[in-house]
N, C-alpha and C positions, 0 to 999 in steps of 0.2 A: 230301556234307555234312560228314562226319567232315574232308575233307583241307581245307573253309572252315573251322571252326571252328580247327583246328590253324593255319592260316593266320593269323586274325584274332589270335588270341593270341600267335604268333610278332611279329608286326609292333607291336601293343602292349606286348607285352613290352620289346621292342626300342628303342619309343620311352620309355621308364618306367625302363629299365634305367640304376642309377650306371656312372658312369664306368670302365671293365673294370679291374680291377687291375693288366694286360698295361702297360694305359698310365697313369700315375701322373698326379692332379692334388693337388697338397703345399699346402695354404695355411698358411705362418706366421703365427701370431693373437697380436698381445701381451697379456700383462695388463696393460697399458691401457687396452686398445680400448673395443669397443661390448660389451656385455651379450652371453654365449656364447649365450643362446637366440634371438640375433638373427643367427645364424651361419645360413649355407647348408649343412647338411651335406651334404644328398643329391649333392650337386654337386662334395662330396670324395672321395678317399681317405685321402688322410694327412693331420693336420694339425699342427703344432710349436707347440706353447705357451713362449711367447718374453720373457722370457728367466730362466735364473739363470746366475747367477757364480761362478767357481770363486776363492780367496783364493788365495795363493802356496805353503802350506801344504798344498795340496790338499783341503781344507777345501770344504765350498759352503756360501755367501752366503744366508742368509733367502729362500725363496720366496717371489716374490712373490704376493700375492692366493692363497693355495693355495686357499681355498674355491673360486676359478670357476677354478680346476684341477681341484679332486674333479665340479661341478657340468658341465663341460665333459667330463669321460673318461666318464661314465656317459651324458650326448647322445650323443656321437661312437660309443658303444660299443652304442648301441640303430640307431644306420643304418648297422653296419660297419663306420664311418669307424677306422681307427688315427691314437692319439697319441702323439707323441712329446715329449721334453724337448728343448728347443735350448737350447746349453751357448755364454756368449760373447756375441756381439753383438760391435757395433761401439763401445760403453761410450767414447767418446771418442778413439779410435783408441789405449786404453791395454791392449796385451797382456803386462803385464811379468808379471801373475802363470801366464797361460799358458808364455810364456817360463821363469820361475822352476822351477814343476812338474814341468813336461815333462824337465826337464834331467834328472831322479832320477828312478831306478828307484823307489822306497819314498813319492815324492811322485802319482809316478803310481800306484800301486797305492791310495795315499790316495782318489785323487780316483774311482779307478773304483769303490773301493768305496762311495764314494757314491754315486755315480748310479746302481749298480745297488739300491743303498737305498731309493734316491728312486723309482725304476721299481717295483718290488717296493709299497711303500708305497702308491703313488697308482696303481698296476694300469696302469700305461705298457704302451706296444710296443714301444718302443724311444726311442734316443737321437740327438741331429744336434748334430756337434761344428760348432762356428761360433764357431772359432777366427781369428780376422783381424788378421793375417795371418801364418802362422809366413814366415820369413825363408829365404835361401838357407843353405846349409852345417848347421853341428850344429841351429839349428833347423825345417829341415826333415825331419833325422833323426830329431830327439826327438818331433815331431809323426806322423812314417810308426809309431815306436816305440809312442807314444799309441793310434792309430788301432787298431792290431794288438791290444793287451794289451785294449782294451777288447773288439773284434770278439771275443776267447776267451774272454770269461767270455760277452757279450751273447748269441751266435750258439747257442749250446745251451740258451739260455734262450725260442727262436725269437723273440728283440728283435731290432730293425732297426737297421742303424746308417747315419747318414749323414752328410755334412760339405759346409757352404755354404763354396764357392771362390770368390776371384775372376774376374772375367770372362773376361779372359785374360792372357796374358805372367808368369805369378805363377810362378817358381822355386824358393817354398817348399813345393812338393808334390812329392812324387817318386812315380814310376809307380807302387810298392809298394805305394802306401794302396788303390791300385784295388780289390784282390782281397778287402781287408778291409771294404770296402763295399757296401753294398744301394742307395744311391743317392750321385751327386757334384752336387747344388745350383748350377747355374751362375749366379752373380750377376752375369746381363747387362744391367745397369743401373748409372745413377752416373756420374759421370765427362765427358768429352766429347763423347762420343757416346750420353748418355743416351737410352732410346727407340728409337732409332733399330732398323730392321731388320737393316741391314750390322753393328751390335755384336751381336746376337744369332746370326748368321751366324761373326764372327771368333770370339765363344767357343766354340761347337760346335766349328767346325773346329780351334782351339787342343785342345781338350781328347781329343777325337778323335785329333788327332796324337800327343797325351803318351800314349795306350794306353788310355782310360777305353771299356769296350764300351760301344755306344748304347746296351743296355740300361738302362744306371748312371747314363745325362747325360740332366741334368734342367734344362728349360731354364728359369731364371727371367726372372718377367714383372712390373713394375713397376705396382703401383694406386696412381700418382702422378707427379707433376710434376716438375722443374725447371729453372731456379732462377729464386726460391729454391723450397724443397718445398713442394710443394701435395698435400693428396690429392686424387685424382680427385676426390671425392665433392664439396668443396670447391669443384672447376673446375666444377662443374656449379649449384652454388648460385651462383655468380657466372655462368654464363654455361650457359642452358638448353640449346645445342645443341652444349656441348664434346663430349658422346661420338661427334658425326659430325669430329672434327678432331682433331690429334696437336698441337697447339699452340697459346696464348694468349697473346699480348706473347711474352714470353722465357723463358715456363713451357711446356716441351716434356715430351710424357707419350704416352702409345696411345689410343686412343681405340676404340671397338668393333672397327671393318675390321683396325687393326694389330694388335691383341689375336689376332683369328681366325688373321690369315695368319702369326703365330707360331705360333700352334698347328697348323697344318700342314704347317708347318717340324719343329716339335717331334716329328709322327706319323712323318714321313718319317725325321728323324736320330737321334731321344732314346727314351728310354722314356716322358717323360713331362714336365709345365710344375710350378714351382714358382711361388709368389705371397706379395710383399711389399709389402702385407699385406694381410689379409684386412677388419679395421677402417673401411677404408679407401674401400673401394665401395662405390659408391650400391646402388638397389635396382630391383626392376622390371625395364622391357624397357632401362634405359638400363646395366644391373648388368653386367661387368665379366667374372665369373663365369658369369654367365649366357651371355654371348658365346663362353666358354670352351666350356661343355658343348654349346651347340650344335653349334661347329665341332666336338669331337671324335665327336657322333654323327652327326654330316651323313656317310651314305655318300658 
């Protein structure tokens, strides 16, 4: 009787159980989006509250929305979940003050003393630099230089640090940041081969080859279309059986099936799946998210 009952609680346990830490699932949430208590938590570990801006002075930019920052770290902080700050964006493809910063020592020291301010302040876990895109030569230097200064003050703070990369071919990263990171964000999305499975295949493997250990590569997974951009959530008010299909007219995006069989991709080569954005997915049995957790507890 004793080894059924140990049984039955093992196996519901198991089915009940978030997502193991071993394998990371990161949702970026913007202050935009939907209402944080309309967020899935259970169904995370990490999540990046998205975005603020650093000035060129290393200075940061007004938070945005900080109340559903304070009202989102105390949810996330009652089911485990860690939050993070993501620093950057893609703010119009304008990285001059990144650029700027990064060149000086005394500008970077500026900036990190921020964000560990900011972290300290609103009771963060850490930071995810989402800097796009440092460039080859002195600024990829200046960004590996970045990466480090902040890793020594964050990492005996037990903060995390992480930084969203491009997908692949990007030459302004250099092997060195590896060591200074807890995760590398792979933004396998965008571009020409948006969607698709084979770009999510050539990032791993690019980033794999640069020296990033699986542990650290995170694979990211798009909750949305293109072109032009559509959210999932969106493809599905227009068209009630998009989640059994990866494409609409000329709006290509994942739809359930693709979603999983990345995430098995992801178990086998990554530590874990990233998602942009979390806003963004429907709900129910058609949710996005939901297709995530199951593949990753499907024995």
């Amino acid at each position: 009787m004793k080894l059924l009952i140990f049984a039955f609680f093992l196996l519901t346990g198991l089915a009940l159980a978030k997502p193991s830490d071993s394998f990371k699932v990161i949702g970026y949430y913007a202050s935009w989006g939907v209402e944080e208590t309309k967020l899935s938590l259970d169904q995370l570990t990490h999540i990046n509250y998205s975005f603020i801006l650093p000035n060129p002075d290393g200075t940061l930019k007004p938070l945005p929305n900080p109340q559903r920052l304070k009202n989102l770290v105390k949810l996330a902080h009652q089911k485990n979940v860690k939050v993070g700050i993501a620093v950057g964006g893609w703010n119009d493809g304008d990285d001059s003050a990144f650029e700027t910063l990064a060149a000086s020592p005394e500008l970077r020291a500026k900036l990190i003393a921020e964000l560990v301010g900011l972290v300290d302040q609103y009771q963060l876990d850490g930071v995810d630099m989402d800097w796009e895109y440092p460039d080859a030569g002195d600024s990829a230097k200046n960004f590996t230089a970045l990466i480090q200064e902040l890793d020594a003050v964050l990492e005996p703070k037990g903060k995390f640090l992480s930084a969203a990369v491009v997908s692949y071919g990007s030459k302004g990263v250099e092997k060195e940041v590896f060591a200074s990171l807890d995760m590398l964000n792979l933004m396998a999305y965008d571009g020409h081969d948006h969607g698709l499975i084979a770009q999510a295949e050539k990032s791993i493997a690019f980033w794999t080859k640069m020296g990033c250990p699986k542990e650290k590569l995170i694979l990211g997974l798009p909750f949305y279309g293109r072109s032009p951009y559509t959210p999932y959530r969106k493809l599905l008010e227009s068209d009630p059986t998009a989640h059994t299909k990866d494409q609409i007219d000329k709006v290509r995006y994942n739809g359930l099936s693709t979603i999983q069989a990345k995430c098995r991709m992801a178990q086998e080569k990554c530590g874990g799946v990233m998602i942009w954005e979390l806003s963004q997915d429907s709900d129910g049995e058609k949710s996005l998210l939901k297709a995530i957790d199951q593949a990753i507890k499907k024995p």
